[in-house]
C-alpha positions in Angstrom: 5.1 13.8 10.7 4.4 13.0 7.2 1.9 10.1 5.7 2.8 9.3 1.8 0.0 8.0 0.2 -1.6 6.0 3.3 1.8 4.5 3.2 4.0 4.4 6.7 3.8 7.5 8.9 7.4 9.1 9.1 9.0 11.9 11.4 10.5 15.0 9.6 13.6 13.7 12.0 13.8 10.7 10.3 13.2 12.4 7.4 16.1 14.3 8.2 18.5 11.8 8.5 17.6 10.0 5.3 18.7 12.9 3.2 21.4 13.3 5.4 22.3 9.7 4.2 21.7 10.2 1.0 23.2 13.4 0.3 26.7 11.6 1.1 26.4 12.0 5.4 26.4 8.5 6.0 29.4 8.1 8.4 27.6 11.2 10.5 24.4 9.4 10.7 26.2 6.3 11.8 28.0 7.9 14.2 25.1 9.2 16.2 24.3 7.4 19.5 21.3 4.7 19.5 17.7 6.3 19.7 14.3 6.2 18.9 14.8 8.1 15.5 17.9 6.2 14.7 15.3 2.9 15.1 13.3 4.6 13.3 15.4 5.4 10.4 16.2 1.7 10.4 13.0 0.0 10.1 12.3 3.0 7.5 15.3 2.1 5.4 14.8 -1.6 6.3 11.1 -1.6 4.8 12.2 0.0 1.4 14.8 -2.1 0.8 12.7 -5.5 1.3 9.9 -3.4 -0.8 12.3 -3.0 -3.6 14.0 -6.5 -3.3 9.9 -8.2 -3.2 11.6 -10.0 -0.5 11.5 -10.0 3.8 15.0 -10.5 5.3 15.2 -13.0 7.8 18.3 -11.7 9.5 17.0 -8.2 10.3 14.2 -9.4 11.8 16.6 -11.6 13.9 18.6 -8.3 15.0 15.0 -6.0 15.3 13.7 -9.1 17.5 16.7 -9.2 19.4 
């Protein structure tokens, strides 16, 4: 696990994945079967983009909630 800057705690698995995203593995990372790192990797990318945006989205709180 890694902690940026007292900023959220994140698994090198989820860790994993994001590059994996980002370095152009998005349909293999999508294509991997629901679990907790998946979740994880969710709420991660979730967080960042509201962060970015200065802005909470209603609607995937409605499907983390759900």
């Amino acid at each position: 696990m890694r902690s940026c800057g007292g900023g959220r705690v994140v698994t090198d698995e989820t860790l994993t994945l994001c590059r994996a995203v980002l370095g152009g593995g998005l349909k293999a990372v999508l294509d991997l079967p629901d679990g907790p790192v998946v979740h994880d990797l969710e709420a991660f990318a979730s967080a960042l983009l509201e962060r970015h945006i200065e802005r909470r989205l209603r609607a995937i709180r409605v499907l983390h909630d759900g």
